[in-house]
N, C-alpha and C positions, 0 to 999 in steps of 0.2 A: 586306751589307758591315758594317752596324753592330756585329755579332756578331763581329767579326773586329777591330773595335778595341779596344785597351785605352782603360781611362778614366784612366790613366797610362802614360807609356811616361818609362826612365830607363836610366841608360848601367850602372848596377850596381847590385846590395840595399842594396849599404853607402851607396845613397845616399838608401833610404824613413827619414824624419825620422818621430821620436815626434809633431810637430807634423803632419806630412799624415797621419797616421794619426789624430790626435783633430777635426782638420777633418772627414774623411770618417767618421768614428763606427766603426773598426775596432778591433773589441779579439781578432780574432784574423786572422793569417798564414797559411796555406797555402801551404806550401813547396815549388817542384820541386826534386830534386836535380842533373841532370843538367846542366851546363853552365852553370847558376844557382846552385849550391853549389858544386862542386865542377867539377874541370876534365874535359877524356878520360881523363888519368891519376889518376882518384881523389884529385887533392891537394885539401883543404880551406884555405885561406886564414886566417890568424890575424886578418886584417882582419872577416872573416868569423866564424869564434867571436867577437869582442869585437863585432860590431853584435847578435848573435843572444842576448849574455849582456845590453847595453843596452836591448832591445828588451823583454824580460824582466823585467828590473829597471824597465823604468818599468810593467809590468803589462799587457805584450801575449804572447797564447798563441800558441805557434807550433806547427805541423802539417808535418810532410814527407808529403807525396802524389805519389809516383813512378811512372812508366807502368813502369819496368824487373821484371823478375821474376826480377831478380837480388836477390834478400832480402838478403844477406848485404853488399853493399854499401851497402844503404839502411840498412842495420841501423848499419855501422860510422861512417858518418855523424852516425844519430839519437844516438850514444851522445856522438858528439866536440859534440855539442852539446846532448843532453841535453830533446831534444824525442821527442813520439808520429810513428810513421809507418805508412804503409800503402804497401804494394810493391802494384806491377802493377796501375796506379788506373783501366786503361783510359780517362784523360782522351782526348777533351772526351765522353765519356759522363758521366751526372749521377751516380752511380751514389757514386765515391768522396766525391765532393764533397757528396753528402748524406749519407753514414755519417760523417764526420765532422761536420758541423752537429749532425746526431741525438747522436753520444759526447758533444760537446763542448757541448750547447744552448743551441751562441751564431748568433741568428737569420742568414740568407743577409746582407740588406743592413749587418750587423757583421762582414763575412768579406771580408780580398783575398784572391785569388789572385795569389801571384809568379812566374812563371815567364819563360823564354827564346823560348819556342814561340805561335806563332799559334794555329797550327789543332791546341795540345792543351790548353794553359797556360789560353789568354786566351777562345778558343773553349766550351773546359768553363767558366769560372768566369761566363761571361754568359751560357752559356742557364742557369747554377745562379743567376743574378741576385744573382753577389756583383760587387764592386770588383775592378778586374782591373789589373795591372801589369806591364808588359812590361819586362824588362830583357833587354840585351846579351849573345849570347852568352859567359861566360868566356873561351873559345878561340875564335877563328871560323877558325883556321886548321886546326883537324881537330875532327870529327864523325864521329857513327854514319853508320854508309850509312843507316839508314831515317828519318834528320833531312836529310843535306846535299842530297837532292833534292830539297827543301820551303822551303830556307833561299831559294832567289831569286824563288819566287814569295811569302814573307814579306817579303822586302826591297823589291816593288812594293806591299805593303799597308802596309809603312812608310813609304814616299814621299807613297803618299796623305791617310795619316794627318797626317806633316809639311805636307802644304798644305793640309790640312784645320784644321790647329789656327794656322796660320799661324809658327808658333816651333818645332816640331819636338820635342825632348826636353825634359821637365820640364813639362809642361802637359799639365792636364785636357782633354779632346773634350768631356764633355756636364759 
């Protein structure tokens, strides 16, 4: 089960502070696209460019790592914000998650993973033995079909996660 938790869970990206980022020694982001950037309708968020351009500006590297193998989306994304990305990351295999470390040679425990997803996002980034950060989905009212039959058995690993940390959102598990 341990593997299955974040060592942050938070209600949106726009709410990872350059301060929880220098507490936990990350100076690089690993970004999902799907429903953690961007919504079902490909809308980007201007809330979102202006946390991604802050994030930046204080000297944190951001990475998009996307299970989709729709390049072309992931593509139009990397450009509205001006970070590297890899399409079709087959998370929580290690796989992406170490080809970027290796590009980028910035060690595992200097890397979160942000993503929406349990068993791809938060699953990949701790067996890769980075900082993991679970945020809300964008939309929770529509989803891919090969996410929305995953989403309630995520929502019993968030319950326990909330009674495990005793506070729920905004708090560290280990």
């Amino acid at each position: 089960m341990k593997n299955l938790y974040p060592k942050l869970y938070l209600k949106k990206i726009e709410e990872i502070t350059i301060e929880t980022l220098i507490k936990n020694k990350i100076k690089l982001l690993i970004l999902d696209v799907d429903n953690t950037l961007i919504d079902y309708n490909k809308n980007l968020s201007e809330s979102i460019i202006e946390w991604t351009k802050q994030m930046k500006g204080q000297g944190i590297k951001l990475y998009i790592l996307s299970n989709t193998n729709d390049r072309k989306k992931v593509e139009e994304v990397s450009k509205k914000i001006d970070v590297k990305y890899k399409h079709f990351g087959m998370k929580p295999l290690k796989k992406g998650f170490r080809e970027i470390e290796k590009e980028t040679e910035i060690k595992a425990e200097n890397i979160a993973v942000v993503g929406d997803q349990i068993f791809t996002d938060i699953l990949g980034g701790n067996r890769s033995k980075m900082f993991t950060i679970l945020v809300e989905p964008i939309n929770k009212e529509k989803d891919y079909w090969y996410t929305a039959w995953k989403r309630p058995i995520e929502n019993k690993i968030k319950q326990k996660y909330m009674k495990k940390t005793g506070e729920g959102m905004n708090k560290n598990v280990y």
